[in-house]
Structure formats: structure tokens, C-alpha cells
C-alpha positions as CSV (number, residue, x, y, z in Angstrom):
1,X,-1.7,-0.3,-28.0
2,X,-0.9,2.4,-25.3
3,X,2.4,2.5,-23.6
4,X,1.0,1.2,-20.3
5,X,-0.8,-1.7,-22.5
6,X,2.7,-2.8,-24.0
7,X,4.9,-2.7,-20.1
8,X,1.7,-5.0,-18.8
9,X,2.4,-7.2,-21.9
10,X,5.9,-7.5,-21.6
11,X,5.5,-8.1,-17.6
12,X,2.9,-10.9,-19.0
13,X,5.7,-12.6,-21.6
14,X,7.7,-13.6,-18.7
15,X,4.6,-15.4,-17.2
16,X,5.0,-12.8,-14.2
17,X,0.8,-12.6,-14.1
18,X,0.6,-11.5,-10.2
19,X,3.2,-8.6,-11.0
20,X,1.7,-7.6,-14.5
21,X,-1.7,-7.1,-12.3
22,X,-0.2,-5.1,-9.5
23,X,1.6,-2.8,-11.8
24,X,-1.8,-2.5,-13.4
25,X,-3.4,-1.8,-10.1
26,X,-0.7,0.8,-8.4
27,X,-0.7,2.7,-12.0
28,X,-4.8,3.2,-12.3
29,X,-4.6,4.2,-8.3
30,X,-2.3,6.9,-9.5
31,X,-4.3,7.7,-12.3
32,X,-7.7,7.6,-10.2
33,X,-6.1,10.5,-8.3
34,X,-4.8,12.6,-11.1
35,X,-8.2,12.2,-12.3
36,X,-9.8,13.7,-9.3
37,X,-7.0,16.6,-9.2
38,X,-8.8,17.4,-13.0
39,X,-5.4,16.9,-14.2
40,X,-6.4,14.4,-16.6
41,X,-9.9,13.3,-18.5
42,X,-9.8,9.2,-18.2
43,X,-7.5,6.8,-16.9
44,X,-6.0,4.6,-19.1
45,X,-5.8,1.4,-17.0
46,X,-9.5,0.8,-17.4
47,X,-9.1,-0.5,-21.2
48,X,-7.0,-3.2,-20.0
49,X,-8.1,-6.6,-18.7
50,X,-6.0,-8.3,-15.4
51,X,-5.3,-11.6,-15.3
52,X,-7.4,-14.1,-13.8
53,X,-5.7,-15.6,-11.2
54,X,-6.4,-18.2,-9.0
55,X,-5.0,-19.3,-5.6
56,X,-2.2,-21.9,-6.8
57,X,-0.6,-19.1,-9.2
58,X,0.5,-16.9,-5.9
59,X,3.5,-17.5,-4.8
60,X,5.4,-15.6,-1.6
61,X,8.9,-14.7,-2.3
62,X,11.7,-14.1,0.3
């Protein structure tokens, strides 16, 4: 398990799916880019699965 892999897990343990994703999201956007810059080979969000969420899970918060 990867460093990344084990943040998203521990976002997960707290049953904060929705922020475990977008963490997920926002970190392989970053590594999309360094990937085009040829600063690195793969991008290491890829291996890992999001959550399936559905429409009663999203909550707004104020």
C-alpha cells in the first residue's frame, strides 16, 4: 500500500466517502500534469478505486 492509498483509507475510516474521492480526484489532477511535464512516469491514483456513491450519500455543508 502506497502512501496516497493509506491517507484515502484513513479519510474512508471516518465514513468521509465524498472527501476520500475528491482528495483522490484533486491528487491524480496534479499528478496528470506532472506527468505531462515528464516529471514523472505514472500516476499513482489510477491503482485506486473511488467510492461508489449515490445521490442520498451527498450532503452540502455550511
Amino acid at each position: 500500500m502506497n502512501d496516497i492509498e493509506q491517507i484515502f483509507n484513513d479519510i474512508s475510516k471516518e465514513q468521509k466517502y465524498a472527501t476520500a474521492n475528491l482528495f483522490l480526484v484533486n491528487l491524480g489532477t496534479i499528478f496528470n500534469k506532472a506527468k505531462k511535464w515528464r516529471l514523472i512516469e505514472n500516476n499513482p491514483t489510477l491503482v485506486i478505486d473511488k467510492h461508489k456513491m449515490q445521490a442520498d450519500d451527498l450532503q452540502e455543508s455550511y
